[in-house]
Each structure stands twice: as structure tokens, then as C-alpha cells.
C-alpha positions in Angstrom: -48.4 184.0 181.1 -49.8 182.2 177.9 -47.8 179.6 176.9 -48.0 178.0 173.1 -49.4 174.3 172.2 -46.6 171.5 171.4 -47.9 171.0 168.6 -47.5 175.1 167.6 -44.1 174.8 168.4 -43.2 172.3 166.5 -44.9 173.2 163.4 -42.9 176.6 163.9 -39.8 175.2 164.5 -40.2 173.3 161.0 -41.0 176.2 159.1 -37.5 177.7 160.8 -36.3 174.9 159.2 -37.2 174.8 155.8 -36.9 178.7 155.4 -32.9 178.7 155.3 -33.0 175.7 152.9 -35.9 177.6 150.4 -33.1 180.6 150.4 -30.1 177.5 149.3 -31.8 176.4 147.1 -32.7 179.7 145.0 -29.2 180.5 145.6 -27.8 177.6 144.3 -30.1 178.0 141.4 -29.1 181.2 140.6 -25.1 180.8 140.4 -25.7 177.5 137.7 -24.0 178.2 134.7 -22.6 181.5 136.1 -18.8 180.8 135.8 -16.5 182.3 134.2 -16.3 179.0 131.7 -19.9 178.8 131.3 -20.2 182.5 130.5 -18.3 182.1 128.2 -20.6 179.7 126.3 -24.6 179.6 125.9 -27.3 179.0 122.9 -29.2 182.4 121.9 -31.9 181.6 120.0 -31.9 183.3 116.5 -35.5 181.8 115.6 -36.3 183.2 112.0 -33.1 183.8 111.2 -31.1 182.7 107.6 -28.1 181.0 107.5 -24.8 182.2 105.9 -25.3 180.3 102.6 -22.2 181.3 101.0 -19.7 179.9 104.2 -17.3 177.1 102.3 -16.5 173.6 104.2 -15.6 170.2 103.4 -17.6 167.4 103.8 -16.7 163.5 104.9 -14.8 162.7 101.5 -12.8 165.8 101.1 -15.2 167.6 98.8 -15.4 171.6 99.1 -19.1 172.2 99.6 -20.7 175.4 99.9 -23.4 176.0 102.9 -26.2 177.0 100.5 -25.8 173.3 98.3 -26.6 171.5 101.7 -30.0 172.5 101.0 -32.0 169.7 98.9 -35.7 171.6 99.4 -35.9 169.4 102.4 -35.3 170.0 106.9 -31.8 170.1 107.6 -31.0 169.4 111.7 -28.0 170.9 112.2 -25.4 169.7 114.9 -22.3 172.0 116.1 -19.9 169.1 117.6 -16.5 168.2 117.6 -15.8 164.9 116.4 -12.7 163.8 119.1 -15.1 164.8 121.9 -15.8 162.0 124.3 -18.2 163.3 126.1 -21.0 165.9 125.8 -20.7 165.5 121.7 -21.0 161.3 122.0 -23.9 161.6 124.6 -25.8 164.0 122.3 -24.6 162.1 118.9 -25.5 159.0 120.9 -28.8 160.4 121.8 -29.4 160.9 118.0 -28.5 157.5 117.2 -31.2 156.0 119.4 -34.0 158.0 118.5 -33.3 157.7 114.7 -32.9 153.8 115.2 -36.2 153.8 117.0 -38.3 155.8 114.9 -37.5 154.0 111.9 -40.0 151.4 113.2 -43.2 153.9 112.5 -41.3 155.1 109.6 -41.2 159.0 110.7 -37.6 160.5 111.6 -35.7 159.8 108.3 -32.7 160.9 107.7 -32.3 161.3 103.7 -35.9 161.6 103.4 -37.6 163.4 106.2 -34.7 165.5 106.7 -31.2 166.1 106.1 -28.6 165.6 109.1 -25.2 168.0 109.3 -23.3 167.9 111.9 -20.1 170.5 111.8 -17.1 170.1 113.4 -16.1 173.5 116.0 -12.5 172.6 115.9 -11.0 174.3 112.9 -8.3 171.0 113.8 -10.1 168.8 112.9 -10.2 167.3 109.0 -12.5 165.3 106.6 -10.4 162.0 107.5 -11.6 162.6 111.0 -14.9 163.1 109.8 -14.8 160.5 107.4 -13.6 157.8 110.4 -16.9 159.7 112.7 -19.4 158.7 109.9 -18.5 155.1 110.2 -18.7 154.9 113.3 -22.4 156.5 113.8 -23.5 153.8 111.1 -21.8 151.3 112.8 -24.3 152.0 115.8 -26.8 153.3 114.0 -29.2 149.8 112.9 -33.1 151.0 112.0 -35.4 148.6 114.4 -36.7 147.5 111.1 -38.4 143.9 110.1 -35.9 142.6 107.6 -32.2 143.3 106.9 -33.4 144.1 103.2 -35.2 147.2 105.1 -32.5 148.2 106.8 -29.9 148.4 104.4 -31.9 150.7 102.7 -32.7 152.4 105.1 -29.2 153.0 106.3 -28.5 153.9 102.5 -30.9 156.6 102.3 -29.8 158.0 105.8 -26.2 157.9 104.5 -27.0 160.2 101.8 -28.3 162.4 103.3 -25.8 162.4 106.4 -23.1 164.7 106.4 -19.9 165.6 108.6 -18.0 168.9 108.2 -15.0 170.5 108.9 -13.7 173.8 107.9 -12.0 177.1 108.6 -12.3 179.1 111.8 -13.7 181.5 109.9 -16.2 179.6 108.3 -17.5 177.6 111.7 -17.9 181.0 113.3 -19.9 181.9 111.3 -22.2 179.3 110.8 -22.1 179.4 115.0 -22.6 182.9 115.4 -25.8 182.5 112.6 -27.5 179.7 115.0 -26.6 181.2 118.4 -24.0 179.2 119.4 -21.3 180.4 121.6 -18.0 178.6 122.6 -14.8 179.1 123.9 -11.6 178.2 122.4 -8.4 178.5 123.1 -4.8 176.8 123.3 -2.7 176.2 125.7 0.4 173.8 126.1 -0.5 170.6 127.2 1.5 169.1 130.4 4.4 167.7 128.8 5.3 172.0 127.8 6.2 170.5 124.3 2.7 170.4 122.6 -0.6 172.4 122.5 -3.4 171.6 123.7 -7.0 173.0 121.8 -9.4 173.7 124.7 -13.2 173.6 123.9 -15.7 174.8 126.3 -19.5 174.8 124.7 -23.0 173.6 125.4 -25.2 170.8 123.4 -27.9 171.5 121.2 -29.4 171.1 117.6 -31.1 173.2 115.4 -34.1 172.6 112.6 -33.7 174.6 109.2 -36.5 175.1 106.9 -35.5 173.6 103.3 -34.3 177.3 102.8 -32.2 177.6 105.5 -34.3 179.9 108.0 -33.8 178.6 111.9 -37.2 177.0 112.4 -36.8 175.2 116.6 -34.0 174.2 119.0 -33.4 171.4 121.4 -31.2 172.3 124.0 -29.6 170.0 125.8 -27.8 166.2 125.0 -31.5 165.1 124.9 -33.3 164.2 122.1 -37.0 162.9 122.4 -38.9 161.9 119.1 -41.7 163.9 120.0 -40.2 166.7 120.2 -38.0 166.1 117.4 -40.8 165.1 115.2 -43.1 168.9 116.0 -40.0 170.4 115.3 -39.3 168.5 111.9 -42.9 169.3 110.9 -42.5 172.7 111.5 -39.6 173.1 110.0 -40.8 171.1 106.8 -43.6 173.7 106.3 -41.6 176.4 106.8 -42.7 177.9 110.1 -41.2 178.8 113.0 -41.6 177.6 116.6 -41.2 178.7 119.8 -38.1 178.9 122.3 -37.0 176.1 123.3 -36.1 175.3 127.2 -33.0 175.9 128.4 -33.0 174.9 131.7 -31.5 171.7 130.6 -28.5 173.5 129.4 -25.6 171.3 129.2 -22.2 172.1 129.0 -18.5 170.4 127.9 -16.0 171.7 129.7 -12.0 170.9 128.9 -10.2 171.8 132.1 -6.9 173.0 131.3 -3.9 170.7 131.5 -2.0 173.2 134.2 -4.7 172.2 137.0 -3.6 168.6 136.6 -6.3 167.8 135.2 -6.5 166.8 131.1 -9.6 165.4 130.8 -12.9 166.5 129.1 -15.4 166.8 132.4 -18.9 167.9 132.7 -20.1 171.3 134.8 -23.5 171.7 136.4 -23.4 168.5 137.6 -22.4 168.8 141.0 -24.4 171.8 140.8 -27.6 170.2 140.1 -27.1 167.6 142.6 -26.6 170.1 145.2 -30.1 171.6 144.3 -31.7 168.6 143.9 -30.6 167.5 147.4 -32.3 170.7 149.1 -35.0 169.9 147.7 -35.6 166.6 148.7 -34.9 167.9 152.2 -37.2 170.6 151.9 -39.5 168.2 150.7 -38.6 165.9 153.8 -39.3 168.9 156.4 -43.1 169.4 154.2 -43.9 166.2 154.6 -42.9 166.0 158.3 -45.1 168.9 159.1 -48.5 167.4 157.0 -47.9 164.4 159.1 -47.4 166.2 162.1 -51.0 168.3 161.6 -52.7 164.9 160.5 -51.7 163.3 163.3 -52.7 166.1 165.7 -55.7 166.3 164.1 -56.7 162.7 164.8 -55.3 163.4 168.7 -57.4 166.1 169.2 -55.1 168.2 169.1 -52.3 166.9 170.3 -53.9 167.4 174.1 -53.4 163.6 176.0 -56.8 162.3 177.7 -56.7 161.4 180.5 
């Protein structure tokens, strides 16, 4: 009766191994972002499209403004937020902040000259005071690495100008969400005390480019925000093309867990997710290695047969 090689075995027995944890890991990878809250929200892509010029909002001082008059024949990025979120929105506003501060050192990445910023609040709650008191405090973070203080106030001037914080009707944010492809979920519930309500946001991260006339021109998805990739799509955007989809496998969403859980705090989902992929795969990558080390080392055995 023929009877297999040690080393055979083993290397069989590994590939046992790593098979069960191949099939976790595309499992796990397929039920990301498949719950009912984050089917509920998600970024199409409407590359091409033209914005709803005649939707009416208020801007950081209380003006009425009208969509179209954000347009000054320049970019406009465009960031769907809510201003009292303390998590996904301040990581992706944070993220902003940075970069802006950073590129001001090579002079690209302007805001007020490059490019217009508008960030829109999704909470139909939430006011122009509220807005007002979230414009101060970006500025107060946001300091240009610039050479002299002369150059950074006007910097910060010309950034200011051209930096604006909405709020507006439901009506009006839908559709200025439902132009770009963004899709959240609101509702209300009471909050734990029975006596209040409680507004309960669920939505992913992004931004979006606008050619000068308002035509959806590239997308980062994501709380990420990388100069290079925020400079292509600027360019593009300033010379009126449009670019390609952007990744969203870095889809990141803000969850508000509702209050009757016992839980009222804003929390993030996918994380524990991700981990748990990322984990199989270091242990799949564990097993791989094992085995190439195992076959090297038989190799330089002979085989794995002893001499004797």
C-alpha cells in the first residue's frame, strides 16, 4: 500500500486550512454594507449630470440664496454634511481642513480661487446660526502652511469668500441629494427621556466636483481626501470634463443608533466588519507563508527524506 511523503501531507493539510478561511473571507465581504441601515443609504454616481439650479437655501448669515448664484464661472466641491455631526461629517470636514492647509504651501487647492467650497447641511433642523457657528470653527482650524502671517490672512480671506454653509428645506436638500446621488435615511423618533424627539441620520461620506456650470464632473467617496486626487478632479472639473467613477470600496457610513437600543450615540458601521476581513486575511496570509516555508525548507532537505 503506497503511503504519502510528510511533507505531501502537510502541505495538504494547509491547503484544508486556508480553503474554509478563502470562503470567510468572501463571505464576510459580501454582507458589508448589506444591512438594513446601510441599504438604506449609498452614493450613485450621476457623472454628467446638472444640478437643480433653481433649489432656494440660506447661506451662513441668513441670506436666501438660490443654487444657480453659487456658481461664480469657477469649480464648486460640494459637501452633503450635517453640521452637529461628531463623527463621520468632522472626520471628512477634518480631512478637508488638512489638505486645504497643506496645499496652500504649493499654492494649488484654493478655496475662493481654485474653486468654490459648499457644504449643505441634510438636516432640514438645522439653521444659518448653526452654520454660521460651523464656519468659525473650520477657520479656526483651518491656518494655510504659508511663510508669513501677511500670506495667510489673505489667504484665509479669499477662502472665506468663497466658503459657504447651507441650510434649507427638506424639500430643497432632497433635491440637491437626489441630483448628486446621495442617499440617506431620516427619520424621528423620541429620544429616551419619551418627552423629546430625536432626528436620526443614517448616510455615507463623500464630495462632489461641479464644473463652473454645475454639471457633476468626479467623486471622492469616502471621509478621505488626498490632494492628488482632489487636485485631477479640480482640473477636470475646471475644464469642464467629466471623470471617471470613483471607488467605492472605501464607502463609509454614519450611523445614529436609535435611542430605544440604549444606545444614543452617533457610531460608525463597517468597522467591525472590516476588521473581521482583514483578520482572515492575515491568517490566510499566515497559512501561505507557512506552506512556502515549508516547500523551501524541504527543498533544501532533499525532500524532506532524513540521511542517514
Amino acid at each position: 500500500m503506497k503511503t504519502e511523503r510528510p511533507e505531501v501531507k502537510k502541505n495538504k493539510n494547509m491547503w484544508m486550512a486556508l480553503w474554509p478561511l478563502l470562503f470567510l473571507v468572501l463571505a464576510f465581504s459580501a454582507g458589508v454594507g448589506q444591512s438594513p441601515l446601510t441599504r438604506s443609504m449609498g452614493i450613485t454616481q450621476h457623472l454628467g449630470d446638472t444640478i437643480p439650479k433653481d433649489l432656494m437655501f440660506k447661506d451662513e448669515t441668513g441670506k436666501d440664496v438660490r443654487l444657480g448664484e453659487m456658481l461664480h464661472g469657477k469649480p464648486v466641491l460640494v459637501v452633503p454634511i450635517f453640521y452637529s455631526c461628531k463623527t463621520g461629517c468632522a472626520i471628512l470636514t477634518d480631512s478637508i481642513v488638512k489638505t486645504l492647509a497643506k496645499a496652500a504651501s504649493k499654492d494649488v487647492l484654493m478655496p475662493g480661487r481654485d474653486f468654490d467650497v459648499l457644504m449643505y447641511s441634510i438636516d432640514p433642523v438645522e439653521d444659518s446660526e448653526l452654520a454660521h457657528v460651523k464656519k468659525a470653527e473650520i477657520f479656526g482650524l483651518l491656518t494655510p502652511k504659508l511663510s508669513s502671517k501677511d500670506k495667510i490672512a489673505g489667504w484665509r480671506a479669499t477662502a472665506e469668500s468663497g466658503w459657504h454653509l447651507l441650510t434649507g428645506s427638506k424639500e430643497s436638500i432632497l433635491g440637491l441629494s437626489n441630483a448628486i446621488g446621495f442617499k440617506y435615511n431620516y427619520r424621528t423618533v423620541p429620544d429616551l427621556d419619551q418627552k423629546t424627539k430625536l432626528n436620526l441620520i443614517n448616510h455615507a461620506t463623500c464630495t462632489v466636483f461641479l464644473t463652473p456650470e454645475g454639471r457633476i464632473s468626479g467623486y471622492t467617496i469616502g471621509t478621505g481626501f488626498q490632494t492628488k486626487e482632489v487636485e485631477a478632479n479640480q482640473l477636470l472639473a475646471k475644464n469642464g470634463k467629466i471623470g471617471k467613477h470613483a471607488d467605492q470600496s472605501l464607502m463609509f457610513g454614519c450611523i445614529m443608533v436609535d435611542p430605544a437600543t440604549g444606545q444614543n450615540r452617533l457610531v460608525i458601521e463597517n468597522v467591525w466588519k472590516l476588521g473581521g476581513v482583514l483578520t482572515l486575511l492575515v491568517l490566510a496570509a499566515s497559512i501561505v507563508s507557512m506552506f512556502i516555508k515549508n516547500n523551501r525548507e524541504n527543498s533544501v532537505s532533499g525532500g524532506g527524506l532524513s540521511v542517514r
